[in-house]
Wavefront OBJ file of the C-alpha trace (Angstrom):
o trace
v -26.914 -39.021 -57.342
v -25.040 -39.328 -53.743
v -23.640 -35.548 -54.361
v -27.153 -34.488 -54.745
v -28.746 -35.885 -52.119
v -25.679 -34.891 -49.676
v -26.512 -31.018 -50.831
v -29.848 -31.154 -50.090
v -29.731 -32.511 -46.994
v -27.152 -30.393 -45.889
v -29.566 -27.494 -47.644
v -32.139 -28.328 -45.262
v -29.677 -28.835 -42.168
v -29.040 -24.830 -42.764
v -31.795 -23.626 -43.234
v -33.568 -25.766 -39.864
v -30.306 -24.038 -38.067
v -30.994 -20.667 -39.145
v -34.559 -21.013 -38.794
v -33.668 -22.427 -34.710
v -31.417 -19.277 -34.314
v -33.994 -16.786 -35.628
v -36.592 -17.961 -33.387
v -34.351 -17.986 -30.418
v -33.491 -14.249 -31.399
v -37.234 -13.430 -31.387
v -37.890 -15.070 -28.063
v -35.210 -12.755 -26.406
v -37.162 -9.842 -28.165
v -40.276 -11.502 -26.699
v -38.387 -11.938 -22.669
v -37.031 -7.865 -23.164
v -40.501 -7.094 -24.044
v -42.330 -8.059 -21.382
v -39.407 -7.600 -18.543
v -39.952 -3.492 -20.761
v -43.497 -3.587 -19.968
v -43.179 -4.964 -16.153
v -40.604 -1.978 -15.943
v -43.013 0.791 -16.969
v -45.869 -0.855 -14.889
v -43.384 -0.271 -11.842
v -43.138 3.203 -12.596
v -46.423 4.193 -13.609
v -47.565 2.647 -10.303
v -44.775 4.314 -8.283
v -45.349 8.077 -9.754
v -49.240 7.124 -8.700
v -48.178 6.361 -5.408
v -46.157 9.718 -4.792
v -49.703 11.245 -5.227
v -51.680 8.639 -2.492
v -54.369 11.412 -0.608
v -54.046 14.017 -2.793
v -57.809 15.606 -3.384
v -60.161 14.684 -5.548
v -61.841 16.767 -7.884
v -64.167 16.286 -10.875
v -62.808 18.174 -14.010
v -59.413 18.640 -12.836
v -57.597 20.477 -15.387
v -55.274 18.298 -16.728
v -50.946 18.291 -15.945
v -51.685 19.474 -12.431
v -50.422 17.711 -9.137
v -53.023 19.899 -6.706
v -56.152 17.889 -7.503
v -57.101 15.063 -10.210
v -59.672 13.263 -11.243
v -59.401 9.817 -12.414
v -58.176 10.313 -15.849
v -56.421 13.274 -15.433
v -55.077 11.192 -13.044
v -53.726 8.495 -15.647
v -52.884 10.349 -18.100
v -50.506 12.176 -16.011
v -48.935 9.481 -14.485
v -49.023 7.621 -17.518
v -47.697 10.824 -19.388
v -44.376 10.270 -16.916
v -43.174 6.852 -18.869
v -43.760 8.362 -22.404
v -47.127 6.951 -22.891
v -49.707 9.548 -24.042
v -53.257 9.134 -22.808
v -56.683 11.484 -24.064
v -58.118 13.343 -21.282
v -61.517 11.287 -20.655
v -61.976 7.841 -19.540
v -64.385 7.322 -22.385
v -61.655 8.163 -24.697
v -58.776 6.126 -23.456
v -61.152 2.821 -22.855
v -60.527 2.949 -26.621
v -56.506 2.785 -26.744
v -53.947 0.032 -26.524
v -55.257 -3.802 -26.521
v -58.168 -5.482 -25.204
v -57.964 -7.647 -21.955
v -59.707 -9.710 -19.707
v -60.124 -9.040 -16.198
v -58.445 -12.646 -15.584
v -55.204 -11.853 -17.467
v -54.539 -8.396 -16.167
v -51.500 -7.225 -15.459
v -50.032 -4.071 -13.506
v -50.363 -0.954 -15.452
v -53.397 -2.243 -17.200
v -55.873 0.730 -17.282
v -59.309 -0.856 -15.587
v -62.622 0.862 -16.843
v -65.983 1.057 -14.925
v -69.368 2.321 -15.298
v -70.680 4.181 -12.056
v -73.300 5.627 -11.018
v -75.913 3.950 -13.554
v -74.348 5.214 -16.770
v -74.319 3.425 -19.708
v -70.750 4.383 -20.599
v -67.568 4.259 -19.249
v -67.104 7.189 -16.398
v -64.551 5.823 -14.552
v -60.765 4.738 -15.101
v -57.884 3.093 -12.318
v -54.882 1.466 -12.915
v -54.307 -2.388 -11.957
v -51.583 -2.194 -9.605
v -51.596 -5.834 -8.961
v -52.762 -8.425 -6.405
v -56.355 -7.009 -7.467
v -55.628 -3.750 -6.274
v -56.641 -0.432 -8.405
v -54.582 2.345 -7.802
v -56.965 5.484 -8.864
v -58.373 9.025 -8.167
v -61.729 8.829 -6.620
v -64.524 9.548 -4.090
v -62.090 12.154 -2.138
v -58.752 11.175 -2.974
v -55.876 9.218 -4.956
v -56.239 6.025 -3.733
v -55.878 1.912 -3.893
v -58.860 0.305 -3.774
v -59.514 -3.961 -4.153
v -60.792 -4.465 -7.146
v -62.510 -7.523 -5.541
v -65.152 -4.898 -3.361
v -68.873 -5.503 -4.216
v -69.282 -2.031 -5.877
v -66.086 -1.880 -8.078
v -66.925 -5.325 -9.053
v -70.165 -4.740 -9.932
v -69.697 -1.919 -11.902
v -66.775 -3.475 -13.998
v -66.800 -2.596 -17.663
v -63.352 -3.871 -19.749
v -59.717 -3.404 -19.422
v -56.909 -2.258 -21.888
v -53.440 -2.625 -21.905
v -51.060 0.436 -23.228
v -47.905 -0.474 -22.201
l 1 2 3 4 5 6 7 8 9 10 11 12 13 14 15 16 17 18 19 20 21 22 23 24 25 26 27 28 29 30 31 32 33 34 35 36 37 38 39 40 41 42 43 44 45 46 47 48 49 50 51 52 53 54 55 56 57 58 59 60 61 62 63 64 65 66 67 68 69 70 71 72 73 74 75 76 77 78 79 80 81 82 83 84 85 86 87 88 89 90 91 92 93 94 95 96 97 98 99 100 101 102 103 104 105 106 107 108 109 110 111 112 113 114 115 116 117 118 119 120 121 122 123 124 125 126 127 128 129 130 131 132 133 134 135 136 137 138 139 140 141 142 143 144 145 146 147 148 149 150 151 152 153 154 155 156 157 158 159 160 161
């Protein structure tokens, strides 16, 4: 009867230890994962920068570096770190994961709806400290995303990296 009980409890001893090591394995995965995504934040947000004043235009054909508009803007910066993007703003507000506007992050792509349309027409990229880094009005730019018009014309956020 002492054998027995001596097993088991040594049974359960294990498999608590391997149990403890696996999740400590998975929180390193976890820490990699997000130091990863706080890496390729950095970069998307330093290609943008390399392209501060460069001219707006509506329509810009995507891949080119003479003129963008906002989401050819994205999705060629974004296209830089390996993360592929569809051309419209409307069409990438649906990739990646959902997120509020108090948990965003850098590299979080930041929808809007301007100029009273009902859908999204407009795309930046958080850049932190509630700056959007974006292509818009006449040129690549970083905006607050605190001002009264970006503000009010909010719409969602998604994260992709």
């Amino acid at each position: 009867m002492w054998k027995k009980h001596l097993i088991r409890k040594a049974i359960s001893v294990g498999i608590c230890a391997i149990v403890g090591l696996a999740a400590l394995g998975f929180g390193n995965v976890t820490g990699a994962s997000a130091a990863s995504q706080a890496s390729k934040a950095d970069k998307v947000i330093a290609t943008g920068k390399k392209y501060l004043g460069v001219k707006y235009r509506f329509g810009a054909p995507a891949g080119v570096t003479y003129a963008f508009d906002c989401s050819s803007f994205t999705q060629y910066i974004f296209k830089k770190i390996g993360v592929s993007l569809p051309r419209t703003s409307a069409s990438q507000a649906t990739k990646g994961v959902k997120v509020s506007k108090s948990n965003l992050k850098k590299g979080d792509l930041v929808f809007f709806k301007t100029s009273g349309k009902s859908s999204i027409s407009h795309v930046a990229v958080y850049a932190g400290s509630g700056k959007l880094l974006h292509a818009s009005g006449t040129a690549v730019k970083i905006s607050s995303l605190n001002s009264s018009y970006w503000k009010s014309h909010y719409a969602t956020a998604r994260r992709v990296l």
